[in-house]
C-alpha positions in Angstrom: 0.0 0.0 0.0 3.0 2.3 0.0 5.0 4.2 -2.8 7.9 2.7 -3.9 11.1 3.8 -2.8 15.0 2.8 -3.5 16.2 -1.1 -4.0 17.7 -2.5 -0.5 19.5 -5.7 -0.6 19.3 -6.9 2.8 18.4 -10.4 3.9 15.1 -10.7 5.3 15.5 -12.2 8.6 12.6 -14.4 10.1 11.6 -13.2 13.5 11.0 -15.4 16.2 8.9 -14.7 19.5 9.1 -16.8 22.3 5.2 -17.9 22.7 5.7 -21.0 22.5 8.6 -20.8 25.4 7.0 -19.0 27.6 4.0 -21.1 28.0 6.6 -24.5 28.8 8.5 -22.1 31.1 4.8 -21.1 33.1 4.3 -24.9 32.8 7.8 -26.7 34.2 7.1 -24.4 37.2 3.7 -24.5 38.4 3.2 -27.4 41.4 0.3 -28.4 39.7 0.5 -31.7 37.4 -0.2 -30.8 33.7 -0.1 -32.5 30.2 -1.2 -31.7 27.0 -3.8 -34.3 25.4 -4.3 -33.7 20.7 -7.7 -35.1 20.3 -6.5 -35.8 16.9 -3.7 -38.0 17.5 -5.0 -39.7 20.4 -1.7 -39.0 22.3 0.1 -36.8 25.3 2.2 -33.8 23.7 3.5 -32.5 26.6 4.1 -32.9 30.6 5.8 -30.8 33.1 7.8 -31.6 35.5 5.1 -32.0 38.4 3.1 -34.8 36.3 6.6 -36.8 35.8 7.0 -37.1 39.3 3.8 -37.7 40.6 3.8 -40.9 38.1 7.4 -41.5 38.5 8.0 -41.6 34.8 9.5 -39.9 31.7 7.8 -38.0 29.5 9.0 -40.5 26.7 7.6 -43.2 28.5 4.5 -41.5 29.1 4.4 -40.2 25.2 4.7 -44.0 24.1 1.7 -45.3 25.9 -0.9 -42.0 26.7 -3.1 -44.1 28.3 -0.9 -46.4 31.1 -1.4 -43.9 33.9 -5.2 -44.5 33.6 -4.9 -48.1 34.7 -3.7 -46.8 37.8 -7.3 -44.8 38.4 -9.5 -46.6 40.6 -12.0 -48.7 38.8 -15.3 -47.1 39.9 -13.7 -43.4 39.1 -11.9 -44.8 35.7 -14.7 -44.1 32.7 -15.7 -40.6 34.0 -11.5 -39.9 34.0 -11.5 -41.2 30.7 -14.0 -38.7 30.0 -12.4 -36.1 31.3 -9.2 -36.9 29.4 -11.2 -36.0 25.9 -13.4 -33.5 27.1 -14.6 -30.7 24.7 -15.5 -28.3 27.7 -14.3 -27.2 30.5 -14.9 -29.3 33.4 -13.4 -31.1 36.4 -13.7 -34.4 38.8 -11.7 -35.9 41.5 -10.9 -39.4 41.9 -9.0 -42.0 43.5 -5.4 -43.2 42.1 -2.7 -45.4 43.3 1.0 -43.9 42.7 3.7 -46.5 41.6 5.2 -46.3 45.3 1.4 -48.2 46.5 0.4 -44.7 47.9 -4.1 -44.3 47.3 -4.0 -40.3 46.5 -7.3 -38.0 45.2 -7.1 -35.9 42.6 -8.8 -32.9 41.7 -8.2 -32.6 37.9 -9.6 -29.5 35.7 -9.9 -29.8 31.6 -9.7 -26.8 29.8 -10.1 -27.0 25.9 -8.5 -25.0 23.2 -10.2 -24.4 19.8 -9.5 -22.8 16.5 -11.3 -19.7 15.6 -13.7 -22.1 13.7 -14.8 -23.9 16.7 -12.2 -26.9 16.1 -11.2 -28.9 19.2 -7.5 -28.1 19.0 -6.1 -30.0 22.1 -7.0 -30.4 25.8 -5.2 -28.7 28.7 -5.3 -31.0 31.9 -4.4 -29.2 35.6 -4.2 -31.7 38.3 -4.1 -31.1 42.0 -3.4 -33.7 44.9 -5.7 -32.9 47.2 -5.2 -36.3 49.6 -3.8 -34.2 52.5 -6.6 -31.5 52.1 -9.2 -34.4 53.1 -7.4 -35.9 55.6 -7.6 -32.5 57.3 -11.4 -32.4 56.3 -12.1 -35.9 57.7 -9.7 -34.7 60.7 -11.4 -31.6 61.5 -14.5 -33.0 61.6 -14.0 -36.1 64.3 -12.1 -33.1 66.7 -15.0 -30.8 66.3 -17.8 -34.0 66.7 -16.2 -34.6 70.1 -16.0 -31.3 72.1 -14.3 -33.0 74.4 -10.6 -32.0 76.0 -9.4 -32.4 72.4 -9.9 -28.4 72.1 -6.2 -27.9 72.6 -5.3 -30.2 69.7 -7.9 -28.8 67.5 -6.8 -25.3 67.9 -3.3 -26.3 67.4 -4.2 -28.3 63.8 -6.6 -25.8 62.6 -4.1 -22.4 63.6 -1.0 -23.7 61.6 -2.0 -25.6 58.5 -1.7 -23.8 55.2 -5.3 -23.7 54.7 -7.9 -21.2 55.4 -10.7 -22.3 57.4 -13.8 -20.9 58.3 -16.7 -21.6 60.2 -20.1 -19.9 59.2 -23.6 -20.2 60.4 -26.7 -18.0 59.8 -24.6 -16.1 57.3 -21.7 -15.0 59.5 -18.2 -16.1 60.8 -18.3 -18.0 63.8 -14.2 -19.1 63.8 -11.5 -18.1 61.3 -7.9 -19.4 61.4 -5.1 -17.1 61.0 -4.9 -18.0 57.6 -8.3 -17.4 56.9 -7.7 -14.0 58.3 -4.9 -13.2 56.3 -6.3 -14.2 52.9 -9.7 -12.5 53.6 -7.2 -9.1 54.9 -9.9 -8.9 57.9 -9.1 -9.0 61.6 -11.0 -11.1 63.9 -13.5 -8.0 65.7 -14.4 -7.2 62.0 -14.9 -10.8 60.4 -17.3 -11.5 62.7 -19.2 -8.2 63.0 -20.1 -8.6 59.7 -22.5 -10.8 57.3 -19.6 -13.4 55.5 -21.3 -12.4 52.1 -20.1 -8.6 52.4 -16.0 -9.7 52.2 -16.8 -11.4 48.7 -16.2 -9.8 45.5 -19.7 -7.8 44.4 -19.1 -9.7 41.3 -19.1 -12.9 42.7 -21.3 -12.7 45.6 -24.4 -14.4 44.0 -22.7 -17.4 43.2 -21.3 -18.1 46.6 -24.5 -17.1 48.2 -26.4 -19.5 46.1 -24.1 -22.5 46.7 -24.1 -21.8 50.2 -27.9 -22.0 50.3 -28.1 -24.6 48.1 -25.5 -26.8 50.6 -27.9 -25.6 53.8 -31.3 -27.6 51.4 -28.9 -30.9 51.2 -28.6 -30.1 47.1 -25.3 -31.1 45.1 -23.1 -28.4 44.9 -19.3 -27.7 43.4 -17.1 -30.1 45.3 -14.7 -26.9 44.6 -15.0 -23.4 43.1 -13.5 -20.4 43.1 -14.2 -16.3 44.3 -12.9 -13.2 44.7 -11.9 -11.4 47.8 -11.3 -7.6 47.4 -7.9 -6.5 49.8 -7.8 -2.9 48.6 -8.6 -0.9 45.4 -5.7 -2.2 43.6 -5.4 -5.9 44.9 -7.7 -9.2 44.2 -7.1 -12.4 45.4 -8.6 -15.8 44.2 -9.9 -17.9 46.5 -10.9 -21.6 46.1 -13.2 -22.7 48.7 -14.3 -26.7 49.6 -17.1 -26.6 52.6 -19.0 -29.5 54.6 -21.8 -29.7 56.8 -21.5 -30.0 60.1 -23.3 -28.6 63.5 -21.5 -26.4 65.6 -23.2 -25.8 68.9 -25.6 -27.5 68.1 -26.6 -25.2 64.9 -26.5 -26.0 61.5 -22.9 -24.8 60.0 -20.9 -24.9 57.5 -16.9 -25.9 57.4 -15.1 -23.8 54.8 -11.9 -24.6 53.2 -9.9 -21.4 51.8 -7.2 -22.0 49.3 -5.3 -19.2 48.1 -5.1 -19.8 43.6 -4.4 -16.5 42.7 -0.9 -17.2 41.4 -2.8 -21.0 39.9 -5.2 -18.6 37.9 -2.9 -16.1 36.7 -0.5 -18.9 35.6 -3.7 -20.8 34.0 -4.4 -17.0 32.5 -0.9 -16.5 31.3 -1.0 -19.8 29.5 -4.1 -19.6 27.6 -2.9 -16.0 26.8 0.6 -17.8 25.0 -2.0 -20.1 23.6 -3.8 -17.3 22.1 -0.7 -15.7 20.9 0.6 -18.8 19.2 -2.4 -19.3 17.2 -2.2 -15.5 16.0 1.1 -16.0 15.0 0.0 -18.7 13.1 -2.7 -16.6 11.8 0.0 -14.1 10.8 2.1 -16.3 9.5 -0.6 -17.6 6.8 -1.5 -14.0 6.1 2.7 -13.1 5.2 2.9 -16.1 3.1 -0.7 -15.5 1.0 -0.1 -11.9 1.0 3.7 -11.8 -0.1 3.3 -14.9 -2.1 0.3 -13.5 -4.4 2.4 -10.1 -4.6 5.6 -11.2 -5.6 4.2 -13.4 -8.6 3.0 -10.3 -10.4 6.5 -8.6 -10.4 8.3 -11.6 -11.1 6.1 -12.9 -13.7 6.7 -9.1 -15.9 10.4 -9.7 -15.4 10.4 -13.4 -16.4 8.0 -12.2 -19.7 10.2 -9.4 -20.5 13.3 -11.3 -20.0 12.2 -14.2 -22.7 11.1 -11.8 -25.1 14.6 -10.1 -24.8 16.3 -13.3 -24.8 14.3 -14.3 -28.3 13.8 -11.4 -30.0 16.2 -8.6 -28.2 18.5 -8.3 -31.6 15.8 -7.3 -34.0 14.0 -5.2 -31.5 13.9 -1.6 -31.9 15.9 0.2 -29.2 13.0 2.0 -28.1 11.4 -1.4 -27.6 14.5 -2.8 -25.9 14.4 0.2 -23.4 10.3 -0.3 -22.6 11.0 -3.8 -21.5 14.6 -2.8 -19.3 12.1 -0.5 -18.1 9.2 -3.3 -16.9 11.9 -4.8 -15.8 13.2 -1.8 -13.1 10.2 -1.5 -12.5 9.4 -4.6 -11.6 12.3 -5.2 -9.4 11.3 -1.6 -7.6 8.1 -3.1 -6.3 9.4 -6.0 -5.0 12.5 -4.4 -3.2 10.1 -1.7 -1.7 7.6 -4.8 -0.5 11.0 -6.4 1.2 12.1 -2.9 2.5 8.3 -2.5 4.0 8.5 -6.0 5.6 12.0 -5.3 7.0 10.8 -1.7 8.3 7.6 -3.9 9.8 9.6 -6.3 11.7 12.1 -3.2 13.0 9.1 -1.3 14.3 7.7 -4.1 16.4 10.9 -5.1 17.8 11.3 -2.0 18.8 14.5 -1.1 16.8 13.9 2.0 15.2 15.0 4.9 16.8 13.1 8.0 17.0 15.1 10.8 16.5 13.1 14.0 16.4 14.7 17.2 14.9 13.4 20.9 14.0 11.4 20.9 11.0 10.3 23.5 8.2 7.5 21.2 7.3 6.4 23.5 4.0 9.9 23.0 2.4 10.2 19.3 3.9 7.0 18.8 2.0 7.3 19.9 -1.3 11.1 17.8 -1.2 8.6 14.4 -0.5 5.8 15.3 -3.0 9.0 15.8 -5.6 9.9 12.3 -4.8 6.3 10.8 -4.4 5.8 12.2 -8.1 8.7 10.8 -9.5 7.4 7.1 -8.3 3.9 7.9 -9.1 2.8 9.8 -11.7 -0.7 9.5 -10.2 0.5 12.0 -7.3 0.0 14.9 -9.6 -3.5 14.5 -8.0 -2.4 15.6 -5.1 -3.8 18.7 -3.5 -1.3 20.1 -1.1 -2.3 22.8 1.4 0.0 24.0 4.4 -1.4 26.5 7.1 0.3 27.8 10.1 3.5 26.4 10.1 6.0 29.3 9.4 7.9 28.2 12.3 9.8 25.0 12.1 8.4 21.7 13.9 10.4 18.9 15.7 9.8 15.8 14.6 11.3 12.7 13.0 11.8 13.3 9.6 11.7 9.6 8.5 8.8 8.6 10.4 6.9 11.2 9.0 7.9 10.8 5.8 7.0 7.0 6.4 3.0 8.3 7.4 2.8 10.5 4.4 4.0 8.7 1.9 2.2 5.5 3.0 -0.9 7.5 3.3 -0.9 9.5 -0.1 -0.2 6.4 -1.6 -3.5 4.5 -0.2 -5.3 7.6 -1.6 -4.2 7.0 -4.7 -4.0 3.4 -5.6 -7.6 3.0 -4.0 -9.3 6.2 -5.6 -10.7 6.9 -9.3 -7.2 8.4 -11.7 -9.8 11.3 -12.2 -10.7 11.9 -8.5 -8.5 14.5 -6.0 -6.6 13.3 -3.4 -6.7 16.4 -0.8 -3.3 16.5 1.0 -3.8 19.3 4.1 -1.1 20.0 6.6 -1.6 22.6 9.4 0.6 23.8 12.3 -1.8 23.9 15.8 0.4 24.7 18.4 3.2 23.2 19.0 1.3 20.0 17.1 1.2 18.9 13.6 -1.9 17.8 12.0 -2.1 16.3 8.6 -5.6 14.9 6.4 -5.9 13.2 3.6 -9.0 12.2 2.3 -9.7 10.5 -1.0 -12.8 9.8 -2.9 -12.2 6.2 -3.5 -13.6 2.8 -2.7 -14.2 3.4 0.9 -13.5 1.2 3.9 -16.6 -1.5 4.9 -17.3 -1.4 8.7 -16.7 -4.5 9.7 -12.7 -3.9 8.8 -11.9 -0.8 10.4 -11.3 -2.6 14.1 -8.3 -4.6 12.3 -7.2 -1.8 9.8 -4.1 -1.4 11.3 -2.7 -5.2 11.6 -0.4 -6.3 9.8 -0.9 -7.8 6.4 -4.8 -7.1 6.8 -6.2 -6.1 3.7 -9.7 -4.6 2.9 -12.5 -6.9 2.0 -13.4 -4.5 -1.1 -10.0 -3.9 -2.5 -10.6 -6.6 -5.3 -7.6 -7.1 -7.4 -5.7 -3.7 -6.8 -2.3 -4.9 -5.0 -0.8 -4.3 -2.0 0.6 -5.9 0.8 -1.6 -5.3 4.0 1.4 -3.7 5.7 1.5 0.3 5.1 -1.1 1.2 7.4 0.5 -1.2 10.3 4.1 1.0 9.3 1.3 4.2 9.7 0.6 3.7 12.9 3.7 2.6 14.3 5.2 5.7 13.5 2.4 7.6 15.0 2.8 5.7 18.4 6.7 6.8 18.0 5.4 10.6 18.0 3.0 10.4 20.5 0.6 10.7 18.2 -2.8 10.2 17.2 -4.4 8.7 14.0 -8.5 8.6 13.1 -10.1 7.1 10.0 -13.7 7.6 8.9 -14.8 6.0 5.6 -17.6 4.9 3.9 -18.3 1.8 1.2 -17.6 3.7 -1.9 -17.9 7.5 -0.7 -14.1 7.9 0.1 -12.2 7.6 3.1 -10.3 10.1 5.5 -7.1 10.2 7.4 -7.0 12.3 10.7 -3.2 12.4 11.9 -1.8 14.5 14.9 1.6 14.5 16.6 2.7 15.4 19.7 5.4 17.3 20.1 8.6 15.3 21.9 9.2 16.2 25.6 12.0 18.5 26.0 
């Protein structure tokens, strides 16, 4: 979508970002078992480090026969884990397994699925917990509070020191917290129990844990496990996960609470599925370089290949006038490609953040009329142009380069997508300190529906037809602007035109 500009002969270098890493890095250090199930192939892709030693086995081992560790499920829990192990949507069970060393553990296990942007079950994520020790102290708990007998002391000490929060409610309010509990809630005692439970939850997730609680209190099924919100402060949120039984304290109906602190679990389980996300738009973008480049590049090198054959054939009884038209496809030819490689290279530069921006004082008028010379000498359509300049006597600091990268990109959208007999109105004005630039067109237009991704790379219209261009200027546009602390606004219509609203920021002394 840009005007072409000199021949550059360096390599383009394929640029590589580390999604993929940093999802196995989030993964090898997380306590929670995890593997990575493809539908497709029926097989395990990946483990970390946590699911290796929990099964006492390699992930080779584990690769070559996806299914061995299921044998070791107990047989009443074994078809719904099974289940669990190809499920399309997010779920969870626990179950009973016996480890290699004869140990019987539980499991709480969470699937969560991936899919293409078509719906496509991609592969399944599998989180594991051993939750063993958490329902020995359930199972614990209970017997010392069913006795109210001397054992108070021992109860006190078990319930005060383990690394779960627990809670005891009744009639909507805290009857006993654990210093845990009060740490992850951020409450003192006085205040935890002067207050209805509900009020320390999350507004947001209030009705949820209200409703399971009363649910629980009617003897319905409810989550085994789930997880809320506790607000700290403004700024800090912490996830919760809570178990509970029933149980009478006092004689009263109550409920045991189990507090879990997940927050760093979720914002690992977060973190993931955002590398997940990134890796498929790679891929996305990946397709979109090799369609977009690959259709582009056949054009150019299919004039030079014809004009080279008939040179090769015919180029001593052609006229030299004829000889000189076909050099000349030829130059051009190679011009279009080397600026598509230059724009790709300057793409990739931008993103990386490798491109300095080096503002300088400016006399934009002059500046201008040296880039509409060179526009014109690429383009004969940029006689269209119609170039006004207002308030801008004094000179401008900016980045020469950059701007010359938003202008000439611009003007050349104008004119490739607008009627040869059509102005392209070009106006530059000086407000403040600021420089503001339009250009508006009365071409083709811009449908709705892609204006949200007009400025990814390699995007292209949906209306542009067969009029070339590689999806890539307006991506260089607004990079630049970001460099200038800028600002850049489009408003377009099917077939009425489109316009270009640019202002930058002048650079912080």
């Amino acid at each position: 979508m840009s005007a072409p500009s000199p021949a550059s002969t360096t390599a383009v270098t394929p640029v590589s970002l580390p999604g993929e890493e940093l999802l196995r890095q989030i993964a090898a250090n997380i306590d929670a078992m995890l593997w990575s199930w493809d539908p497709a192939g029926g097989r395990i892709t990946y483990t970390n480090p946590a699911f290796e030693m929990f099964w006492g086995q390699s992930a080779d081992k584990l690769a070559s026969d996806p299914w061995q560790w299921l044998e070791q499920v107990d047989p009443t829990d074994r078809d719904r884990v099974r289940q669990l192990q190809l499920a399309a949507v997010k779920r969870s069970e626990e179950y009973r397994v016996r480890r290699p060393n004869g140990d019987v553990a539980r499991l709480s296990q969470r699937a969560l699925p991936i899919h293409s942007p078509s719906g496509q079950l991609l592969r399944v994520i599998h989180l594991a917990n051993n939750i063993t020790w958490q329902l020995d102290t359930s199972k614990q708990l209970r017997v010392e509070i069913g006795r109210r007998t001397d054992s108070e002391a021992k109860y006190r000490a078990v319930v005060e020191n383990v690394s779960e929060g627990i809670l005891v409610t009744a009639g909507g309010r805290i009857l006993y917290a654990n210093p845990r509990a009060l740490k992850l809630t951020a409450l003192d005692e006085a205040t935890a129990k002067s207050r209805p439970f509900i009020e320390f939850i999350h507004p947001d997730d209030r009705e949820r844990v209200l409703d399971n609680h009363l649910r629980r209190l009617r003897g319905e099924t409810v989550e085994n496990h789930y997880q809320f919100r506790v607000q700290h402060s403004q700024s800090v949120t912490r996830w919760l996960e809570i178990s509970a039984v029933m149980f009478e304290w006092e004689g009263t109906p109550a409920t045991l609470n189990f507090l879990t602190d997940v927050t760093l679990k979720r914002q690992a389980e977060e973190d993931m599925l955002k590398a997940l996300a990134h890796e498929r738009e790679l891929s996305e973008l990946k397709s979109r370089f090799v369609a977009v480049t690959s259709h582009e590049f056949r054009t150019p090198l299919a004039a030079i290949l014809s004009s080279v054959e008939l040179l090769d054939a015919y180029g001593a009884s052609f006229p030299a006038e004829e000889r000189r038209e076909l050099l000349g496809q030829i130059k051009t030819a190679v011009a279009r490609m080397s600026n598509m490689v230059e724009q790709v290279l300057l793409t990739s530069r931008l993103e990386l953040g490798k491109f300095r921006f080096e503002p300088a004082p400016l006399l934009v008028p002059d500046w201008l009329v040296l880039v509409m010379a060179e526009l014109e000498r690429g383009n004969p359509q940029a006689a269209r142009v119609s170039l006004t300049c207002d308030g801008l006597d004094a000179p401008r600091t900016a980045d020469q380069q950059l701007l010359r990268h938003i202008v000439v990109n611009l003007l050349g959208n104008a004119l490739k997508y607008s009627d040869p007999d059509t102005p392209v109105r070009f106006a530059v004005r000086g407000v403040g300190e600021q420089i503001h630039l339009r250009i508006s067109d009365q071409g083709i237009g811009i449908p709705e529906a892609d204006l949200p991704r007009l400025f990814g790379s390699f995007h292209r219209g949906t209306n542009v037809g067969n009029i070339s261009g590689t999806g890539i200027g307006l991506h260089i546009v607004k990079e630049c602007v970001d460099l200038h602390r800028g600002e850049i606004e489009v408003s377009s219509r099917p077939g009425q035109g489109t316009s270009f609203m640019v202002r930058l920021a002048a650079p912080p002394a």
